[in-house]
C-alpha positions in Angstrom: 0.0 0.0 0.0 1.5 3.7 -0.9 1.2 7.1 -0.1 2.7 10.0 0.1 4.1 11.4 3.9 1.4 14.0 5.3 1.6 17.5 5.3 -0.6 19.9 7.0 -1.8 21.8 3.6 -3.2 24.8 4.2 -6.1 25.4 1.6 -7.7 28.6 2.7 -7.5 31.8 4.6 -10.3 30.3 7.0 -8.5 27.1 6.8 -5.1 28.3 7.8 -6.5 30.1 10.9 -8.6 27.3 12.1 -5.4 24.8 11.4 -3.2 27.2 13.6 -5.6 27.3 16.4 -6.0 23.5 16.9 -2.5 23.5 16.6 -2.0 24.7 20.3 -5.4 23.2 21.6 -4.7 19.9 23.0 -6.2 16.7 21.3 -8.9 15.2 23.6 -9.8 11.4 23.6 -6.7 9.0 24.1 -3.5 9.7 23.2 -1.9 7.2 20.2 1.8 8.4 19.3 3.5 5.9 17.9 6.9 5.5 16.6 7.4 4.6 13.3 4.8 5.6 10.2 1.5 5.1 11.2 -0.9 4.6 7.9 -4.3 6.5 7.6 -7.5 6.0 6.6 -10.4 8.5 5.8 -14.0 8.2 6.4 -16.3 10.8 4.8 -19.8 11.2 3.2 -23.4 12.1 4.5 -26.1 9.6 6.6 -25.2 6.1 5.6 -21.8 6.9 6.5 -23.3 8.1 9.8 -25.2 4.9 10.1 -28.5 4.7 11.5 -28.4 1.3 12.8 -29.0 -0.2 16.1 -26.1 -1.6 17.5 -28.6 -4.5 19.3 -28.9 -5.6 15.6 -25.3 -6.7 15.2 -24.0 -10.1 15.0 -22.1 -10.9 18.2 -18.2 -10.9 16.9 -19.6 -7.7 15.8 -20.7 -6.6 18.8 -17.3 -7.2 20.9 -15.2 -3.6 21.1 -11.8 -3.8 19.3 -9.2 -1.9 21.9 -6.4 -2.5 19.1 -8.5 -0.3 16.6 -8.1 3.4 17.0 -10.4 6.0 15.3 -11.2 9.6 15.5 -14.8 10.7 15.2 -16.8 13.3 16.8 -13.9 15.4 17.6 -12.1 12.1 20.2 -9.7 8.8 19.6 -11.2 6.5 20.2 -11.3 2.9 19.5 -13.4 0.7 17.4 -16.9 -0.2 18.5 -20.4 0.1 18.1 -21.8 3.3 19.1 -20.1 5.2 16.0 -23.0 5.9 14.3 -25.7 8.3 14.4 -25.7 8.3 18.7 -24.5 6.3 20.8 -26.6 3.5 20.0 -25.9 3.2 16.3 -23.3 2.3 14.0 -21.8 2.8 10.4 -19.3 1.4 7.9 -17.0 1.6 10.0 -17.8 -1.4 12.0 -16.3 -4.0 9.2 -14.2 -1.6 7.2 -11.9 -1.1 9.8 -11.8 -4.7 11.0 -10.9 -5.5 7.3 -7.9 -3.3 6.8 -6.3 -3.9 10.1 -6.9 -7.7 10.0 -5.7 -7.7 6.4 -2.4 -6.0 7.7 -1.5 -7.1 10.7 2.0 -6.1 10.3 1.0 -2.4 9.9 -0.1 0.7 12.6 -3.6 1.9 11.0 -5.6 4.5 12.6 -9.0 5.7 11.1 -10.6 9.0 10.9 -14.2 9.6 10.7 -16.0 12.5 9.6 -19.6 12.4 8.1 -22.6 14.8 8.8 -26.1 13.2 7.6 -28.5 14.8 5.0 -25.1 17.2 3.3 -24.8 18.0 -0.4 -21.5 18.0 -2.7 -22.8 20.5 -4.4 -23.1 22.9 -1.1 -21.8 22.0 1.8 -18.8 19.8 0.5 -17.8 21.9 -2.2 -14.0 22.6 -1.7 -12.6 25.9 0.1 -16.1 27.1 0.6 -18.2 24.8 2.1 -18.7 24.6 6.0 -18.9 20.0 5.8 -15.6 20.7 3.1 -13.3 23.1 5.8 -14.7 20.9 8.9 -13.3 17.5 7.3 -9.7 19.1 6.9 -9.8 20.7 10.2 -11.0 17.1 12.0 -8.0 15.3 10.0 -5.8 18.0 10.9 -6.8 17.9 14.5 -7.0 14.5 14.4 -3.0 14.1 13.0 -1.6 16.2 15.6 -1.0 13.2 17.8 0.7 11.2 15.4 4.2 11.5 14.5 4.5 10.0 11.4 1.2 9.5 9.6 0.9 8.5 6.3 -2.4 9.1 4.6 -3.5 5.6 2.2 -6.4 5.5 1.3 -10.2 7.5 2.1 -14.0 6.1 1.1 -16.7 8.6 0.6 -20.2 7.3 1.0 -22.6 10.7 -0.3 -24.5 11.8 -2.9 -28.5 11.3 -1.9 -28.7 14.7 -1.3 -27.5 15.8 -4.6 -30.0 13.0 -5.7 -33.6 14.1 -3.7 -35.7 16.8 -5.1 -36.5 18.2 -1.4 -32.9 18.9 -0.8 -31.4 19.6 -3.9 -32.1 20.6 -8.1 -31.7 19.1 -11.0 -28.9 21.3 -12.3 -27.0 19.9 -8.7 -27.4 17.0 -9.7 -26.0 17.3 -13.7 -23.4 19.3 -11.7 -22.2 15.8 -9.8 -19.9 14.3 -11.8 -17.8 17.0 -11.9 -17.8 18.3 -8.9 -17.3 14.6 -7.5 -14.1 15.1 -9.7 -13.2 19.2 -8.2 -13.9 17.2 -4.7 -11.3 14.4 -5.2 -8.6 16.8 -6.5 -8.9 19.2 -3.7 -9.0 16.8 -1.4 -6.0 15.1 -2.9 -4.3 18.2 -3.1 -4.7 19.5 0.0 -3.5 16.5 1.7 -0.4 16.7 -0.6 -1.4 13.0 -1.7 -1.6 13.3 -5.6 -2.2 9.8 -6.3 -4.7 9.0 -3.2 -7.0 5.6 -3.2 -10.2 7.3 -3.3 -13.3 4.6 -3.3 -16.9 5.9 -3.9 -19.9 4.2 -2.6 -22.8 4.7 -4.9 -25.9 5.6 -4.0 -28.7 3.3 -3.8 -31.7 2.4 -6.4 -34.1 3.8 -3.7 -37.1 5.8 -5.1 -37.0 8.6 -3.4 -34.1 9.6 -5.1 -35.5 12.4 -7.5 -32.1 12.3 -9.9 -30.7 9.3 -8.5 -30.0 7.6 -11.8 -28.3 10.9 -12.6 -26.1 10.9 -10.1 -25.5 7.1 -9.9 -23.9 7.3 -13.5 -21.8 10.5 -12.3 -20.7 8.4 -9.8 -20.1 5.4 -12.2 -18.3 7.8 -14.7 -16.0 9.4 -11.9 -14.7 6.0 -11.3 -13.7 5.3 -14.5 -12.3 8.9 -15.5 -10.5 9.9 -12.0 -6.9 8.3 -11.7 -6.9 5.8 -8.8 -10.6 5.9 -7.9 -13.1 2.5 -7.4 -16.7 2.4 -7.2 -18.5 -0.1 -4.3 -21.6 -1.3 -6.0 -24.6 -1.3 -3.4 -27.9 -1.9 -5.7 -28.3 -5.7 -3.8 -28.2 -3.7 -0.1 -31.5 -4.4 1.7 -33.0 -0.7 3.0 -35.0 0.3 5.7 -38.4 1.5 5.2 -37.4 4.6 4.8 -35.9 3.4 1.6 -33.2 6.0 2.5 -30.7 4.1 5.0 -29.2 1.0 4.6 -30.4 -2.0 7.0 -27.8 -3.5 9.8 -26.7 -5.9 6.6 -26.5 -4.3 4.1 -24.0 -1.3 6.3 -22.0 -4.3 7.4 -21.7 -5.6 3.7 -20.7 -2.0 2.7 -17.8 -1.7 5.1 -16.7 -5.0 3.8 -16.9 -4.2 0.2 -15.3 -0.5 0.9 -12.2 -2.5 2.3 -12.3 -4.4 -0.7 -12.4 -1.2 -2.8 -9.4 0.2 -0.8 -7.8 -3.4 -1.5 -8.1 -3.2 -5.4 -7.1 0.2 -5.7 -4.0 0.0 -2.9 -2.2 -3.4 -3.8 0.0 -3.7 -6.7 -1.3 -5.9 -9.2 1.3 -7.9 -10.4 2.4 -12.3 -11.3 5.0 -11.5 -8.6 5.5 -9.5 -5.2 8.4 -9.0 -2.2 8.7 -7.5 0.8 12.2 -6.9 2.7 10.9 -5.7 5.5 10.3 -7.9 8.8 6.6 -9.4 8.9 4.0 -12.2 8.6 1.9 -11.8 5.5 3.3 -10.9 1.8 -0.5 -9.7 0.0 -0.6 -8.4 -3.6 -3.4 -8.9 -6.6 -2.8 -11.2 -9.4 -4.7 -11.6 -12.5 -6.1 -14.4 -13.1 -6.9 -15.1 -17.0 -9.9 -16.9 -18.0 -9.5 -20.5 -19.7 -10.3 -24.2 -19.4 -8.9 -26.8 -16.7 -6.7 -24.4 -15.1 -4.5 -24.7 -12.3 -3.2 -22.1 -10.3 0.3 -22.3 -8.6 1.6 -20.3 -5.9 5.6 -20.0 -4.9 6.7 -18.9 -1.7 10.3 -17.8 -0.8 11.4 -16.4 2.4 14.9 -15.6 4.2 15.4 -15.4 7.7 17.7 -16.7 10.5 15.0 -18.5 12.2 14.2 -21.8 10.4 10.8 -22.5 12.4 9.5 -18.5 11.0 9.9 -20.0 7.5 6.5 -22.1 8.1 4.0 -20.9 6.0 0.0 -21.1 8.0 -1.3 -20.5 4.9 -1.7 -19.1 1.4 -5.3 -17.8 0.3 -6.3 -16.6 -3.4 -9.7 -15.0 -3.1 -10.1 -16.0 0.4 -9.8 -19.8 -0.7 -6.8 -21.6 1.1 -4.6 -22.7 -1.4 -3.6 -26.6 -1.3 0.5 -27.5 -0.8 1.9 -29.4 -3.1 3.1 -31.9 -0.7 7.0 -32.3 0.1 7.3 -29.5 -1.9 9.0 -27.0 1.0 13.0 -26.5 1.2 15.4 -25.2 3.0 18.9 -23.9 2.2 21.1 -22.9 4.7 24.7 -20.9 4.9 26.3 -18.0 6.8 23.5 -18.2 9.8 20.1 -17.5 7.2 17.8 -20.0 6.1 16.3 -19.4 2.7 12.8 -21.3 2.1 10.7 -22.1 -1.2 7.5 -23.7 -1.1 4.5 -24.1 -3.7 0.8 -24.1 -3.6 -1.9 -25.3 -6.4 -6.0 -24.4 -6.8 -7.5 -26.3 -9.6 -10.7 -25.1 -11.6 -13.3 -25.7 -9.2 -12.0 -23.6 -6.7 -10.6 -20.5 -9.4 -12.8 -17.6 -9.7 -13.0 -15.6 -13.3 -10.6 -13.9 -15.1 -10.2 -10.8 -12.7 -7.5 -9.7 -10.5 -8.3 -10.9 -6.7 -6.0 -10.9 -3.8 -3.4 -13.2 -2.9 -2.2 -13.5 0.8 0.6 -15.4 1.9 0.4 -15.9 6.2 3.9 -17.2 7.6 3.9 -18.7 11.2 6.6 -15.6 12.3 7.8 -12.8 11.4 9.7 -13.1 8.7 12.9 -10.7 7.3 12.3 -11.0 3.4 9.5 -12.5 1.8 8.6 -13.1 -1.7 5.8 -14.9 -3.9 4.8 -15.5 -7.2 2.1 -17.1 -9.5 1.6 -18.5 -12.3 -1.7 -20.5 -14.1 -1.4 -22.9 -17.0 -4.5 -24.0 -18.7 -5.4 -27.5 -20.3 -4.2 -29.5 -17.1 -5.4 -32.6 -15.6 -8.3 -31.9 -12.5 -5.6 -33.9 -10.4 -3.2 -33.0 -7.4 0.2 -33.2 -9.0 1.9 -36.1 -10.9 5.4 -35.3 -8.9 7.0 -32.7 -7.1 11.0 -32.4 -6.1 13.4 -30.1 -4.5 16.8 -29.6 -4.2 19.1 -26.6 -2.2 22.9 -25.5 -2.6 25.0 -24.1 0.7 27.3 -22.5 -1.1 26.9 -22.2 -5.1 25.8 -20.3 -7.8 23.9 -22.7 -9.7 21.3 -25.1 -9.1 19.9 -28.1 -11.1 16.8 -30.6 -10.0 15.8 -33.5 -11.6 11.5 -34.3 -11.2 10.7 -37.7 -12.9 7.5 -37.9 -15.1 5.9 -40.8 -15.0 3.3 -40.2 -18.0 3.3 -38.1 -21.4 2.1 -34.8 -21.3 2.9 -32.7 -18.5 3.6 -29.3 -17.3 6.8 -28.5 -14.6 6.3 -25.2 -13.0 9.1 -24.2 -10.0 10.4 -21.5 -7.8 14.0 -20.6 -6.7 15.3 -18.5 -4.1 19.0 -17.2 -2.8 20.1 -15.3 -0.7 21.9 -12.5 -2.8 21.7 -9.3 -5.2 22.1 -11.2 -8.2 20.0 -11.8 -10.8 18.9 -15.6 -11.7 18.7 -16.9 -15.8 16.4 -19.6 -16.0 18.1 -23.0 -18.0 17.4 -23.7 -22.1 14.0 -24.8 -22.4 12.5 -23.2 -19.4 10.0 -20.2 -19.9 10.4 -17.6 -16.9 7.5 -16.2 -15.5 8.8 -14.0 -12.5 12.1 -12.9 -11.4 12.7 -10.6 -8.6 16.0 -9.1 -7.6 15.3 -7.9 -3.9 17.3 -6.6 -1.0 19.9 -9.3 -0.8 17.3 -11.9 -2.0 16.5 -13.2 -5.3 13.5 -15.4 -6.3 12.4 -16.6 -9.8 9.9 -18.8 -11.3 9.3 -20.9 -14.3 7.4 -23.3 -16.5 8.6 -26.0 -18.9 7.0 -28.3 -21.4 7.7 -31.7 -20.8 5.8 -33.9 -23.6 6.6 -37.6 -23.4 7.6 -39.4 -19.9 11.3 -38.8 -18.7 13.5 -37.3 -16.0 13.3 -33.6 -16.5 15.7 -31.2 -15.2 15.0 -27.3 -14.5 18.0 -25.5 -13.6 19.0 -21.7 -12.6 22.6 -19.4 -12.7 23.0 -16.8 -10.8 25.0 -13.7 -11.8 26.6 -13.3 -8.3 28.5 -14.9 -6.0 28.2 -17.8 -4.1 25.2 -18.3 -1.5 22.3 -20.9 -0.3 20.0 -21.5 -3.0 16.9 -23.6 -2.4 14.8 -24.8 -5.3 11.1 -26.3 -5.6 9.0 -27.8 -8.7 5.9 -29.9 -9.0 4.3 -31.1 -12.0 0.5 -31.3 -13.4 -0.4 -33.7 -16.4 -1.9 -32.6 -18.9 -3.5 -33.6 -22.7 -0.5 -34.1 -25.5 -1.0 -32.6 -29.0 0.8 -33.4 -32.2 2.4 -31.1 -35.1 2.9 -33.0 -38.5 3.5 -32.1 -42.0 5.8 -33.3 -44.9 9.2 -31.7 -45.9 9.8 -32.0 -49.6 11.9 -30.0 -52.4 10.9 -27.6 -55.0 9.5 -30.5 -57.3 7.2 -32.0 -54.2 9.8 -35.3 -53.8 9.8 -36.0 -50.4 13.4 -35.2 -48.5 14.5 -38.0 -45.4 16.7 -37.0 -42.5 15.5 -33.2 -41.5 15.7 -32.9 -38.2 12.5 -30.9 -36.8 12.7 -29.8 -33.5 10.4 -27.3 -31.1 12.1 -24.9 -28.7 11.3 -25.1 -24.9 10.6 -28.8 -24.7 13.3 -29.6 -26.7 11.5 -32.1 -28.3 12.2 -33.3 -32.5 11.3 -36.2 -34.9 13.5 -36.9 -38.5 11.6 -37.1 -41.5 11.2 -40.2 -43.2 11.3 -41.7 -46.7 8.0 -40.1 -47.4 9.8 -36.5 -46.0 6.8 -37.3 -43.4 7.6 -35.9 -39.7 5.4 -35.5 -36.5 6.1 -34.0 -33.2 4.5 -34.1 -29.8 3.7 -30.7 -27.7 1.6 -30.7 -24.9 -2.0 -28.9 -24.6 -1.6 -24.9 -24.6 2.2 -25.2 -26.1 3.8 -22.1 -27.4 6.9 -21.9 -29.0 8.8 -22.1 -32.3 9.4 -25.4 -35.1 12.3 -25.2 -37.1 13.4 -27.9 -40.1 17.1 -28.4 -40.2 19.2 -30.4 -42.6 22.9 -29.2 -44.1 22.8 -27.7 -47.5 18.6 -27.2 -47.8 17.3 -23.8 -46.9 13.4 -24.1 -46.0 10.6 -22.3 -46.6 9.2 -20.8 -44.1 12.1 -21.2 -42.1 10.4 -21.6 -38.9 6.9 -21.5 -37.7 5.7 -19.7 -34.8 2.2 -21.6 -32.3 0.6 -19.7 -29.7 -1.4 -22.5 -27.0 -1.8 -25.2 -29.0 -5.3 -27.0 -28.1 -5.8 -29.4 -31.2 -3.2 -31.7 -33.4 -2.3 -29.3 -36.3 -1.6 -31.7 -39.4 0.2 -29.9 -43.1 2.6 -28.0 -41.3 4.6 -28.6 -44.2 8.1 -27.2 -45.6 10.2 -27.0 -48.9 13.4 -27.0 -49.9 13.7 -23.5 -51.3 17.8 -23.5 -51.7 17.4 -23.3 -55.4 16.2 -20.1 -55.1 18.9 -19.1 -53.2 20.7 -17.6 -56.3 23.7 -16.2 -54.5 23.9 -18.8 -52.2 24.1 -16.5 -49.4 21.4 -18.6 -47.5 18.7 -16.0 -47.8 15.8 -15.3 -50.4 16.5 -11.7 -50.9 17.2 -8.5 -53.2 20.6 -10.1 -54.0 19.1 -13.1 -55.5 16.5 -10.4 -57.4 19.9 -8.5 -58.9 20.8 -12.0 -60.3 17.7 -11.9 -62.3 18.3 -8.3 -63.4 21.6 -9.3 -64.4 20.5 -11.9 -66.6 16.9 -10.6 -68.1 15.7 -12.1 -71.2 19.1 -14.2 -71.2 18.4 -17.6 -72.9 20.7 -20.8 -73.8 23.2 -23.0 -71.8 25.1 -20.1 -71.0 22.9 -18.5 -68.3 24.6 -18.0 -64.6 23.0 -20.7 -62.1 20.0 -22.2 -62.5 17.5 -19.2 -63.1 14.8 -21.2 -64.9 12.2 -21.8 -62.8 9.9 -22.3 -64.3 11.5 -24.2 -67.4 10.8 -22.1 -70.6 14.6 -21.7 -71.6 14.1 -17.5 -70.8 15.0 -15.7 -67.9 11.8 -13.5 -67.6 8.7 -12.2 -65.7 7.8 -16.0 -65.1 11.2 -16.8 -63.2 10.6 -13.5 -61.1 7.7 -14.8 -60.2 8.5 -18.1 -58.7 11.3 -16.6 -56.6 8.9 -13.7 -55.2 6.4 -16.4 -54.1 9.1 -18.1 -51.9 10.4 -14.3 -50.8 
């Protein structure tokens, strides 16, 4: 999660003199200085930001006060509990948004600041510099920052725009005004806090009827989300109201803190195939990407360095909230100079995979752990089955690592992770595809997959470009369906050529052509890669052929002989051999340089041209 340092911005005449006030009025409520930075979260908006519901309504583990929570609202620290709300008897978003973040980060200080006045317009009372709700939110997050040393602003959720919306509070030019003054809002806001770039989630507003202009406003809402850098929208249309059909019920506010969190989650991890951390903790979290397809599996690697072997146990590792399943014996350790470096992997398989969307990942170590790192990758086309093998191996003192994983059926799929202990950078073998690398603080981690068509023992191997260290290395691999590519190799006259070698990159994998020039290659399901014909003294056309995820045999992948072409013998089809021709236009007899007629009429003319530019 980023931000940028706080500083007390001071956006107004009016706001400057209020700011220097507080500045020497002491903070009521309970003191929370911390050392260290000390991220912050904003809470803003109008009624259902309030909330309006009866504490008596909550579920029990609801109910129970959270001490370790601390939040600012009505002008106090205080900490997290119902009573929030409205009065003392009611509660708001707050209830499960702040339980969310702070359980989502344990590793992190997170305080909350609250300020939200019920039945308020954008338009009027939060419009920036001049509006009273506008210069009263800055003051209470001023005030409210005074007692922390080192806050760091993250991320704030605005839950407003009814008012903007409902005929008896506000017009219909307000509410066309919305959209941008949502957008004036989010920029002064932004500004003012000198956080350019801050997570900025919008609730929108309900369905409800009595919302004159609420379709109005609803798309302005919609729009600023996907127009304003950084932004996310929470969707509420499927929250139960009250009668009122103004306030949300005690369920549908506890679903909107929830999904606000999640909001602030989207918009505040980095979305990435790989993530580290080199900074002591528990959890490593990021969002990964997950793309659509068939029979997928999702796999998980997990790297961590640290001096204490027993930290290195990983609780668990969750995509989407569903705990992952280890890929047994896959964890191991290397050890040298006093730190133990760890690498683990972890599978889903369809059932349990989500769409294609970007979701969270979160990866829960027993202890605190010095440097952490993860990555994923998902392969499509692969057996519903736990894994078909795994192995490890580990180095004390090398800078290379090789393991060999035995496949005991055709078709398969080795995916692995490798960690070290160093700055250098790690080159995956020949015939591996890397699908993360990270160089970190005095830790590197990679990952890769290889294609691995008929049964063997397979090796995957890594260098590193530094010196010496513990290196511990993990793979596993999933079955999977095996394709073929076939196709004849023949000369210019269609005769059939034996003995070309045709082999496909990654796997490795080739066949020789027969007497019928016939050839035929297995690639497992999803392959990508390249198919070259090679045989001394032929040149063939096309040289190569390129596949993207192969999902069905692919028969006439043929190739010819097109050396006679190759009029300057250079090995290429290109202008040189077209100067020959030039050379020798309209040239007939035995005399003629090399063999320019193609297409056998004694002449050395438009028709010859021809043939060569169709092999080009």
């Amino acid at each position: 999660m980023t931000g940028v340092k706080y500083k007390s911005v001071l956006y107004s005449i009016w706001g400057r003199i209020i700011i220097l006030i507080l500045a020497v009025v002491p903070v009521s409520g309970t003191s929370i200085c911390q050392a260290g930075t000390t991220k912050v979260f904003l809470l803003a908006g109008q009624s259902n930001m309030v909330g309006w519901c009866s504490n008596s309504d909550l579920p029990l583990e609801l109910q129970q006060p959270r001490p370790d929570i601390q939040i600012y609202w009505g002008g106090v620290w205080t900490y997290l509990r119902p009573g929030l709300g409205g009065n003392s008897s009611c509660f708001g978003p707050e209830i499960t948004f702040c339980r969310d973040i702070v359980d989502a980060q344990p590793d992190e200080d997170i305080i909350f600041i609250k300020y939200a006045v019920s039945g308020t317009s954008l338009w009027y009372d939060w419009r920036p510099i001049s509006g009273v709700q506008y210069i009263n939110f800055m003051n209470a997050v001023n005030n409210a920052l005074l007692s922390i040393s080192e806050p760091e602003i993250v991320g704030m959720i605005w839950m407003q725009g009814e008012s903007d919306a409902w005929e008896s509070q506000s017009t219909l030019e307000h509410a066309q005004e919305y959209q941008q003054n949502l957008a004036n809002f989010i920029q002064y806001v932004r500004t003012d806090l000198a956080v350019p770039d801050l997570p900025f989630v919008i609730g929108r507003i309900s369905q409800s009827p009595v919302w004159t202009w609420g379709d109005i406003v609803r798309q302005a809402q919609a729009n600023g989300s996907q127009t304003i850098a950084n932004t996310a929208l929470v969707d509420t249309d499927d929250l139960p109201l009250k009668t009122d059909n103004i306030h949300y019920t005690t369920g549908g506010t506890v679903t909107l803190g929830t999904r606000f969190a999640e909001g602030i989650n989207t918009l505040a991890l980095p979305n990435t195939n790989s993530f580290s951390s080199d900074s002591e903790g528990t959890v490593l979290t990021w969002r990964y990407d997950i793309p659509d397809g068939n029979n997928r599996v999702l796999v998980v690697g997990v790297c961590g360095e640290d001096d204490d072997p027993c930290d290195l146990a990983t609780d668990s590792v969750k995509y989407n909230g569903v705990v992952m399943y280890e890929a047994a014996d896959s964890k191991q350790l290397a050890f040298s100079d006093g730190t133990y470096v760890m690498t683990q992997l972890f599978y889903l398989l369809e059932n349990d995979l989500p769409a294609a969307d970007d979701y969270r990942l979160d990866i829960n170590f027993a202890a605190n752990v010095n440097k952490r790192c993860g990555g994923a990758v998902t392969l499509n086309g692969i057996d519903q089955e736990p894994p078909l093998a795994v192995a490890t191996n580990s180095t004390q003192d090398a800078n290379s690592i090789s393991t060999d994983i035995t496949i005991e059926a055709d078709g398969a799929w080795i995916i692995d992770i490798v960690g070290c202990g160093s700055n250098g950078t790690l080159t995956a073998d020949v015939n591996q595809i890397t699908e993360f690398n990270i160089d970190g603080n005095n830790i590197a981690t990679a990952g890769s997959i290889k294609p691995v068509s008929l049964a063997e023992v397979a090796t995957v191997g890594w260098n590193l470009t530094d010196s010496n260290c513990a290196i511990a290395h993990s793979a596993v691999a999933f079955t999977t369906f095996v394709n073929t590519i076939s196709g004849h190799v023949r000369r210019a006259d269609d005769t059939p050529i034996e003995g070309v070698t045709v082999t496909l990159d990654f796997s490795g994998d080739s066949d020789t052509t027969d007497p019928n020039g016939y050839y035929e290659v297995p690639v497992v399901h999803n392959w990508f890669g390249k198919v070259a014909p090679v045989k001394d003294g032929c040149l063939f056309g096309p040289s190569e052929r390129i596949y993207s995820n192969v999902a069905a045999d692919l028969p006439e992948q043929d190739y010819k002989d097109i050396s006679i072409y190759d009029l300057d013998t250079d090995g290429f089809i290109n202008w040189g051999d077209i100067e020959i021709i030039h050379e020798n236009w309209l040239m007939t007899g035995p005399n003629v340089p090399g063999d320019l007629y193609k297409d056998e009429d004694n002449i050395v003319n438009f028709l010859d041209f021809a043939e060569l530019a169709r092999v080009w």
